[in-house]
C-alpha positions as CSV (number, residue, x, y, z in Angstrom):
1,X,101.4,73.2,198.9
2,X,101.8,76.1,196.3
3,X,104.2,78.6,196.5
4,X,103.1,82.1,196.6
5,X,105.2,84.1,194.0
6,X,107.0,87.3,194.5
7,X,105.1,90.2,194.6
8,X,105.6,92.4,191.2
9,X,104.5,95.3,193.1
10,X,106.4,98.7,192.5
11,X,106.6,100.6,195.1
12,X,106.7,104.2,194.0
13,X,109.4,106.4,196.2
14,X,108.2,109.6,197.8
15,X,108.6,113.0,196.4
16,X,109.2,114.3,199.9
17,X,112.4,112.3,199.8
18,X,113.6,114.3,196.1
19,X,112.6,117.2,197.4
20,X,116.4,118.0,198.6
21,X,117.8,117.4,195.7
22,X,115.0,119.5,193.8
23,X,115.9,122.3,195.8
24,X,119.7,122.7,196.2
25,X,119.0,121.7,191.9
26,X,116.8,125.2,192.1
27,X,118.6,127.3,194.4
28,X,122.4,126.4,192.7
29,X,121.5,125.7,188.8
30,X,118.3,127.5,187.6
31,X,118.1,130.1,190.2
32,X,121.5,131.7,188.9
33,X,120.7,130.4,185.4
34,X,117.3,132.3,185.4
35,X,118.8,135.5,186.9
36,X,121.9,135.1,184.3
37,X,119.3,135.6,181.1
38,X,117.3,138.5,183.1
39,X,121.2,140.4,183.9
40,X,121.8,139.8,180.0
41,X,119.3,142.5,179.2
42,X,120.4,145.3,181.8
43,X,123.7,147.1,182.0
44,X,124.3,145.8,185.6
45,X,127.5,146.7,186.6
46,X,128.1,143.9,189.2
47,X,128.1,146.3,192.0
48,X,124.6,148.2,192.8
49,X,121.3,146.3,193.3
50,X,119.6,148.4,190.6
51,X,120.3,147.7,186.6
52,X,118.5,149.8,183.5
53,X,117.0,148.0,181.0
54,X,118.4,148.1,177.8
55,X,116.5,145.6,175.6
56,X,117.9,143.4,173.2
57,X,121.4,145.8,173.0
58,X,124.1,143.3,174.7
59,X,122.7,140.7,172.0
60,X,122.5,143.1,169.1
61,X,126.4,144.3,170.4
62,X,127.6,140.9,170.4
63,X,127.0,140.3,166.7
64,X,127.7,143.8,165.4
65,X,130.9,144.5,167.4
66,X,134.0,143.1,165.6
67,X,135.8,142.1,168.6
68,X,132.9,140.3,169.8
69,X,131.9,138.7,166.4
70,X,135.1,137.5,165.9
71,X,134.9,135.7,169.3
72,X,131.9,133.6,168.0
73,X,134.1,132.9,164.6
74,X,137.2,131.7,167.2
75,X,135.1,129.4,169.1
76,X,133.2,127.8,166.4
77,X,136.6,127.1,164.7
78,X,138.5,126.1,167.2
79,X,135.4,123.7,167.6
80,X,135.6,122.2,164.1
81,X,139.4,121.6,164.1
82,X,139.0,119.8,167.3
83,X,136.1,117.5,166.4
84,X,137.6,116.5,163.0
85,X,141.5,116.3,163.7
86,X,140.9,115.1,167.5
87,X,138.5,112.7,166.2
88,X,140.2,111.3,163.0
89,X,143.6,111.3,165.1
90,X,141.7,109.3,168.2
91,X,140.3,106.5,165.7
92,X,143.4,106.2,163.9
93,X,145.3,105.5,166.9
94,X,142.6,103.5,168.2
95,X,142.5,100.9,165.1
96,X,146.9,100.6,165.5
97,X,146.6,100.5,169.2
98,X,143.7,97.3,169.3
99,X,146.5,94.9,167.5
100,X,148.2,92.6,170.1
101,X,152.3,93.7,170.3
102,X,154.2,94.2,173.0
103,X,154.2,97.5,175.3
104,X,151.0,98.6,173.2
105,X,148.9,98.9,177.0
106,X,151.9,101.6,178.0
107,X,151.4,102.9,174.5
108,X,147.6,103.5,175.2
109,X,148.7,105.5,178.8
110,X,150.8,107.2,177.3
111,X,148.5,109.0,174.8
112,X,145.3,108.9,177.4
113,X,147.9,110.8,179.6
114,X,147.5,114.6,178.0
115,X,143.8,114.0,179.0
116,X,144.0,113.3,182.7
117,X,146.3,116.7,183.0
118,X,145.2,119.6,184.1
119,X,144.5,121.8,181.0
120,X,146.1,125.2,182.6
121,X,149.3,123.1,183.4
122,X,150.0,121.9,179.8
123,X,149.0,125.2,178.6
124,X,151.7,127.2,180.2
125,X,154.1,123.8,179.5
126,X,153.2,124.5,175.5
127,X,153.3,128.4,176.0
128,X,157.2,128.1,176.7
129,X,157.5,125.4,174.5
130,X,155.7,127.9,171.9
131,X,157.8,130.6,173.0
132,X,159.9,132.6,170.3
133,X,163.0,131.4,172.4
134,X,161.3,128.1,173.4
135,X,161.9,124.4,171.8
136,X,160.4,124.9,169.3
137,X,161.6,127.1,167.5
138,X,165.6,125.9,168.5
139,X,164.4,122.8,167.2
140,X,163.9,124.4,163.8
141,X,167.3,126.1,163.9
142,X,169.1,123.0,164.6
143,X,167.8,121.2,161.7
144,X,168.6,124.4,159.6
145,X,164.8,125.8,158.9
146,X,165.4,128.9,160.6
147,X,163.4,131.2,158.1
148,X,160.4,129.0,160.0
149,X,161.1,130.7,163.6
150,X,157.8,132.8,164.7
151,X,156.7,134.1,167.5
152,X,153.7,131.4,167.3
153,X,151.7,132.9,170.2
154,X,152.1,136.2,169.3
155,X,151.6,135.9,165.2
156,X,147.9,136.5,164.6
157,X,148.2,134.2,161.6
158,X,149.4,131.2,163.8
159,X,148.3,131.5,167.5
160,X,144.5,130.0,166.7
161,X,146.0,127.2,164.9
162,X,149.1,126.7,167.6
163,X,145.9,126.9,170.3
164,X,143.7,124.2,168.1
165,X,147.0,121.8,168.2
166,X,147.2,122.0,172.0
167,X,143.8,121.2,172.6
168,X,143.9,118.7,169.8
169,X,146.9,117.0,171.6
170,X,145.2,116.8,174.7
171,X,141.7,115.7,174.1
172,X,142.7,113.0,171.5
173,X,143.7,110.5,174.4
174,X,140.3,111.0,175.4
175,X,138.6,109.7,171.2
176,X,141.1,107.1,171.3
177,X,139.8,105.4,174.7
178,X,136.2,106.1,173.1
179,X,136.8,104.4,169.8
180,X,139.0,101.3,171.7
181,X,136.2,100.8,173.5
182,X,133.9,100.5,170.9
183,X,136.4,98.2,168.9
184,X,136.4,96.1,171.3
185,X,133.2,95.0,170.9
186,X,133.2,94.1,167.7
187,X,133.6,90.3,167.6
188,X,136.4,89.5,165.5
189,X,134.9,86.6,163.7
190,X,132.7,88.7,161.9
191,X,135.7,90.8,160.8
192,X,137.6,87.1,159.6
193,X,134.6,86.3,158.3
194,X,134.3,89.3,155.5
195,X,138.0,88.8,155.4
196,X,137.7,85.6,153.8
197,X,135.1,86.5,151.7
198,X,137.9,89.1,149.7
199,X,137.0,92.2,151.0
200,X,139.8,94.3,151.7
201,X,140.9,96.2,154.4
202,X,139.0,99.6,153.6
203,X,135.9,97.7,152.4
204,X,136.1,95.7,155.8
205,X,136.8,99.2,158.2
206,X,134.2,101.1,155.8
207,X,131.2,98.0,155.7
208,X,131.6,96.5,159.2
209,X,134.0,98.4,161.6
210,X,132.6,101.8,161.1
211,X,128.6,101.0,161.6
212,X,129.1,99.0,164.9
213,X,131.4,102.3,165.8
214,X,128.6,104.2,165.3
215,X,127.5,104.7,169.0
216,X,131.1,105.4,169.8
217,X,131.4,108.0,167.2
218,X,128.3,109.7,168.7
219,X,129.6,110.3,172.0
220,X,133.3,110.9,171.0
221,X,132.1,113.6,168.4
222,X,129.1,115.3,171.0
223,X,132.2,115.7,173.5
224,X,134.4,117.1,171.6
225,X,132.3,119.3,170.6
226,X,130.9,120.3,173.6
227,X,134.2,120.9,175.0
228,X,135.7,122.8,171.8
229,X,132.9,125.4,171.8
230,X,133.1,126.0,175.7
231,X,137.6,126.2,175.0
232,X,138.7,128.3,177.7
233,X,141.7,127.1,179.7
234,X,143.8,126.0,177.3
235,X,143.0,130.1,175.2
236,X,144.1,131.5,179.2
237,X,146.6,129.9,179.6
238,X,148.5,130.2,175.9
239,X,147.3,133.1,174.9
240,X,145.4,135.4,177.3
241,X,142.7,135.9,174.1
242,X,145.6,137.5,172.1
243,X,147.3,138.4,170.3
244,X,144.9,141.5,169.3
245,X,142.3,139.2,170.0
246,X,143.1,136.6,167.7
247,X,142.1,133.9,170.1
248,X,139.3,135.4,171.8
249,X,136.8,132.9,172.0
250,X,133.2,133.6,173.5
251,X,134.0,131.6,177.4
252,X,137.1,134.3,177.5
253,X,135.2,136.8,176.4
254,X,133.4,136.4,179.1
255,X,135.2,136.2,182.0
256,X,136.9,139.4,180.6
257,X,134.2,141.4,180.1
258,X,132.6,140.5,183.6
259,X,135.4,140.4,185.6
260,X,138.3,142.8,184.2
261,X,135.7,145.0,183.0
262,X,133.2,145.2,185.4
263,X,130.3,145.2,182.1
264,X,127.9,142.4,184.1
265,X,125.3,142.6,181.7
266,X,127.2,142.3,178.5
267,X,128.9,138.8,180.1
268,X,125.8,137.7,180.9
269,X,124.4,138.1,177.1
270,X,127.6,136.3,176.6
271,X,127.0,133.4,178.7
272,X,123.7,133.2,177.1
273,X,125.1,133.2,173.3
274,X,127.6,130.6,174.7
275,X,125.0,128.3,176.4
276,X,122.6,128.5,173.6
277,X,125.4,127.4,170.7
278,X,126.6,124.7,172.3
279,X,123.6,123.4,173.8
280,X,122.2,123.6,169.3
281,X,125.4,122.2,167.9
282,X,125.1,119.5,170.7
283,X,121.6,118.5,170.1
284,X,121.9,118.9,166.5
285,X,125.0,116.6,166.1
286,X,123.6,114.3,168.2
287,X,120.4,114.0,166.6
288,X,122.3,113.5,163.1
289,X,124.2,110.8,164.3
290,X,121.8,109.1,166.3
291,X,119.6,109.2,163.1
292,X,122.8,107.8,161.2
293,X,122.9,105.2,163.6
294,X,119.5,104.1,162.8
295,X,119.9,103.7,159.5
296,X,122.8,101.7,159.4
């Protein structure tokens, strides 16, 4: 008697049953989104129904106004540092941490664990340890360097870079569980095998370890960047977008200008600025590296 096989059928699911999701997708996400971009050319104040209509002026302040500009300059450098040093640091740790030795799993918690805390939390922990009066700085003047005390939050010269190293610190626990990942996979016979054919240890990490890393390296440096350019809690929490608005970065500027000064429109430009740079640094990294992927 023959069998009848399975039926390959696909049955196709309903759009009435997606329809819930499309809506509360609508109503919470674009909705707001949508209305965001049409605030960004009014001077709505955030408290009458009726705005005016002043063009392209939020946009054109945003790039002329030196307080503003230099909030696009903070956040694209705060961005860089954190992809390369986060990212460098991460892999580096990674390649140490893979070897078998003892405690090396509570060595691998312990640099995830910055990650998993809440970034307002270790902010204000590094704010007093950046304090003029803080670690720090007692630190230096026990070990006699006390011509190197600052007011590290405060100096203009220093707070963007004492900022970059908090968020560096925190998000690298984050690359390094990306890139162990990813070197686990890689089978180490091929690695013995290149091994015994001479090649040393940079010709081995730069031919065979760092194109099977290559998916890794995608994601590790799309996040980071993602999450550099939107840098907000970490800027709050240290600095307050000071001093002078050395640390202003675009997400502070605008939850300042919306919601200290009341200027709706001009934050929602802002939002728009910010949404649209990291939405083309994302997409163009990730296009880059996908491509570099391809060719290896």
């Amino acid at each position: 008697m023959k069998k009848s096989r399975p039926s390959l059928e696909v049955r196709h699911v309903p759009w009435i049953m997606a329809m819930p999701a499309v809506a509360l997708a609508i109503v919470f996400r674009f909705l707001p989104t949508a209305f965001g971009i049409g605030y960004s050319f009014t001077d709505w104040k955030g408290v009458t129904l009726s705005a005016n209509n002043v063009g392209f002026q939020n946009y054109i302040t945003i790039f002329t106004d030196e307080t503003m500009r230099g909030s696009v300059w903070h956040t694209l450098l705060l961005a860089g540092l954190m992809v390369l040093f986060s990212n460098v640091i991460g892999l580096s740790l990674a390649i140490v941490l893979r070897n078998k030795f003892k405690l090396r799993n509570i060595y691998r918690a312990l640099f995830f664990l910055p990650f998993s805390m809440s970034y307002l939390a270790t902010g204000y922990i590094w704010q007093f340890i950046l304090s003029y009066d803080g670690p720090l700085n007692q630190l230096l003047i026990g070990l006699g360097f006390e011509e190197m005390q600052r007011p590290w939050l405060a100096d203009p010269q220093y707070a963007i870079f004492m900022v970059a190293i908090v968020m560096i610190w925190q998000y690298t626990g984050l690359t390094l569980v990306i890139y162990l990942s990813g070197l686990e996979g890689i089978p180490e016979e091929l690695e013995d095998a290149v091994a015994v054919d001479g090649a040393t240890r940079w010709i081995k990490f730069r031919r065979v370890t760092l194109p099977l890393l290559a998916p890794a390296i995608t994601v590790a440096f799309t996040l980071t960047m993602v999450w550099g350019l939107a840098s907000f809690d970490q800027v709050i929490a240290l600095t307050g977008g000071g001093p002078v608005g050395a640390t202003e970065t675009l997400a502070t500027n605008v939850y300042r200008t919306t919601f200290k000064f009341g200027m709706y429109g001009m934050g929602s430009a802002l939002a728009v600025v910010l949404t649209v740079v990291i939405g083309a640094f994302a997409i163009t990294q990730n296009l880059l590296l996908r491509r570099r992927e391809e060719s290896l």
